[in-house]
C-alpha positions in Angstrom: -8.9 90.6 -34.1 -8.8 87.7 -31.6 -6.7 84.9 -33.5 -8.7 81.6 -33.8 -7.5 78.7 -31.3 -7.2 75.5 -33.3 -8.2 72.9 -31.3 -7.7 70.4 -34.5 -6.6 66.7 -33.4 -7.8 67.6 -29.5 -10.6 64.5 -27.5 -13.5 65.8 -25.7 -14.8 62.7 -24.3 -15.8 60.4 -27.2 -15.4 63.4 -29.9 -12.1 63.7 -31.6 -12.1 67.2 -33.6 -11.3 66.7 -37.4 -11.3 70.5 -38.8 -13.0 73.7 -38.5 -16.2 73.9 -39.7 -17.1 77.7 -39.4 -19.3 79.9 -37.6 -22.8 79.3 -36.6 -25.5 82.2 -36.4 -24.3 83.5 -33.5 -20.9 83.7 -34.6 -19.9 80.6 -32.3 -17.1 78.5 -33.6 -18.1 75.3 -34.9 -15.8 72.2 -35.4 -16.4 69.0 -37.7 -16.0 66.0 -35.0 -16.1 61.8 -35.1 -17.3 60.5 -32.4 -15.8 56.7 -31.3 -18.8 55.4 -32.9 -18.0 55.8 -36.5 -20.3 59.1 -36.4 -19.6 61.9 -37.3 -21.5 65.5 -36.3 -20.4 69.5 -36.4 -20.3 71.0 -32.4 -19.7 74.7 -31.0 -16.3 74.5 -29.8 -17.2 76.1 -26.4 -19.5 73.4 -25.7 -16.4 70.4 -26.7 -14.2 72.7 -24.1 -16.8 72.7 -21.4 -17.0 69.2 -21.2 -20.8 70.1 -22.6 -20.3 67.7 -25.6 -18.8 64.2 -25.3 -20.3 62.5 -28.0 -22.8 62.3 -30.9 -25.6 61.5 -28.5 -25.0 57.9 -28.4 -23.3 57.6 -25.3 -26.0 59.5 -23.9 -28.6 57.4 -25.6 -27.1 53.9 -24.5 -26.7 55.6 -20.9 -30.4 56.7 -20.3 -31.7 53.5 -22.0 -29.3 50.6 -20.1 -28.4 52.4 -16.9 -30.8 55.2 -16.3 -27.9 57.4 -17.4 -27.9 61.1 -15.5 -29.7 59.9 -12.6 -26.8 57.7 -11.8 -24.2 59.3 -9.4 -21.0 57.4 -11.3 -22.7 59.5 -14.6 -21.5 62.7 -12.9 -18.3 61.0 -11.6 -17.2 60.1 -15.2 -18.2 63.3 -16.4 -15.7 65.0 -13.9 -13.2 62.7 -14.8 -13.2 63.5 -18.2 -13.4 66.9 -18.0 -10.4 67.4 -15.7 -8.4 65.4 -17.9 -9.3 66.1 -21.4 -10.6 70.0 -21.0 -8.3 72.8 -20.6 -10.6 75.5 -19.1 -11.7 73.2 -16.1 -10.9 74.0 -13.1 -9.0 71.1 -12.0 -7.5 70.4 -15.2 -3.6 71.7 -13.9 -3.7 68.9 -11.6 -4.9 66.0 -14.2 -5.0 66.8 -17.8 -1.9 69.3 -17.8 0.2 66.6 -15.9 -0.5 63.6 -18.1 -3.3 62.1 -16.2 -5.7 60.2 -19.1 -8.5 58.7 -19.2 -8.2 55.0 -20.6 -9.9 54.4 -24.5 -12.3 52.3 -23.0 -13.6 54.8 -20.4 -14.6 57.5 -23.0 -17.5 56.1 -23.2 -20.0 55.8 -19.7 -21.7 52.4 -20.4 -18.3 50.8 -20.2 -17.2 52.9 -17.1 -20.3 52.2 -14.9 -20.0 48.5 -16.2 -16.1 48.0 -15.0 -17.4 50.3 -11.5 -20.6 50.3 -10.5 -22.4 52.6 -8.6 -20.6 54.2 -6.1 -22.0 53.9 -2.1 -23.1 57.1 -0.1 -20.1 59.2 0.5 -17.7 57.9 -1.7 -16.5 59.1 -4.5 -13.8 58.0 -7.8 -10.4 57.4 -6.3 -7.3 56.4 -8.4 -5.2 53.7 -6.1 -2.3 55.2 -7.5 -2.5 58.6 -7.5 0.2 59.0 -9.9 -1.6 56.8 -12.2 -4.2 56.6 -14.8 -8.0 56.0 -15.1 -8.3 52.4 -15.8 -10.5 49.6 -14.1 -7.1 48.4 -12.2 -6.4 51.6 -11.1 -9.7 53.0 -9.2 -12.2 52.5 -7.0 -15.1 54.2 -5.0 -13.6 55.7 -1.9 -15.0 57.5 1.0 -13.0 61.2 1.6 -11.1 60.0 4.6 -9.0 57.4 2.5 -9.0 59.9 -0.3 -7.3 62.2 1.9 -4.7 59.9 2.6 -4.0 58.5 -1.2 -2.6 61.9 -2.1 0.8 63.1 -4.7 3.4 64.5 -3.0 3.0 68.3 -2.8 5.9 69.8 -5.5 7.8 71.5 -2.6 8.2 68.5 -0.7 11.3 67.8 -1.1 11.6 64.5 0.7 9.6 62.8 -2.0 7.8 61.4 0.7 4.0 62.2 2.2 4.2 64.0 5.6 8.2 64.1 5.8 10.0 66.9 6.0 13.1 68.5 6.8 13.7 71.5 9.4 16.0 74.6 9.1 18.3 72.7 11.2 18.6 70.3 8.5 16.8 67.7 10.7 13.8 65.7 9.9 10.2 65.0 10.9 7.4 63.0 10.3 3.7 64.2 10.6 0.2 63.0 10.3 -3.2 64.9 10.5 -5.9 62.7 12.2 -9.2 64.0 12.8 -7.7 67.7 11.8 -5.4 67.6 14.2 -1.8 67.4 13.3 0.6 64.7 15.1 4.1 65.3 14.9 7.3 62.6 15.7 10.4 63.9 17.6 13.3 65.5 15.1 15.1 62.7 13.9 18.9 63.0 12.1 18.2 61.2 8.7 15.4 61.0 6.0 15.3 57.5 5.9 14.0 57.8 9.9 11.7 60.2 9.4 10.6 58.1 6.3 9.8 54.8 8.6 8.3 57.1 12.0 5.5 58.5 9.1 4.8 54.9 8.4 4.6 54.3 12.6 2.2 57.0 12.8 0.2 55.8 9.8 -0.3 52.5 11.5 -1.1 53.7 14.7 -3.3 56.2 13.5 -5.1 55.0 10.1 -4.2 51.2 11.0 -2.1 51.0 7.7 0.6 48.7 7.2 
């Protein structure tokens, strides 16, 4: 018999699940949820872990009726965001959810979202300014994919704790930077620290950053 996971205490969006509530008639698990609200309503647990249930409706509701709600590109941005960080069975949710990211209390709900950040232009898309940081107004901002690609966490295995630094067999450093999908390397160097400041050269040189 496959054992029951208890998804008691657990935010889907706006819902926070209160207790099991059974099976429906097709045997689908069913959990007694309050929405931030104040209401309260029963939802399949595979629809709160898809991301397919976020609220009692009202968020919805308030969406299509004030902003026109899933026609809006920043509907489907929020709705990524908070499934990558608040469901398990999402793709991306290693990188976010699994590693602390959260979505601020205010954000769990799309009116205020789209009223702190707008619409976002053609080809951009949500970016946190600190990758290492949270959702939250003072942390994000509509971004095209080429500064996106730059405002990246450094990969695990980097050891330098540094973007495009590393060090060689020889125990020397390097810097690198990929422009245009080409990659440009600086000359070995002895220490980190050089290596640290020659990445920072290229970024100016190349991306104009400071």
């Amino acid at each position: 018999m496959v054992k029951k996971l208890n998804i008691v205490g657990n935010r889907y969006g706006m819902l926070e699940v209160l207790s099991f509530a059974g099976k429906d008639k097709h045997c689908k698990t069913v959990w007694e949820c309050k929405c931030d609200c104040g209401n309260t309503i029963r939802a399949i647990g595979s629809n709160l872990q898809k991301g397919n249930s976020t609220s009692c409706g009202c968020a919805r509701q308030k969406s299509v009726v004030k902003h026109n709600g899933s026609r809006n590109r920043s509907y489907y941005s929020w709705r990524g965001m908070i499934r990558r960080c608040n469901t398990p069975i999402d793709k991306a949710y290693f990188k976010y959810g699994a590693v602390g990211i959260k979505v601020c209390e205010e954000w769990h709900n799309y009116v205020n979202f789209v009223a702190d950040m707008g619409e976002p232009a053609d080809g951009q898309s949500l970016d946190r300014i600190d990758p290492y940081g949270n959702y939250e107004k003072n942390n994000c901002r509509w971004a095209n994919a080429q500064i996106q690609s730059r405002n990246i966490r450094v990969h695990p295995n980097n050891k330098s704790g540094h973007n495009g630094v590393h060090q060689t067999k020889t125990g020397k450093w390097n810097a690198q930077i990929t422009v245009n999908g080409k990659t440009i390397r600086s000359k070995t160097l002895t220490t980190k620290e050089e290596a640290v400041a020659a990445r920072k050269e290229l970024e100016k040189i190349h991306w104009g950053s400071t």
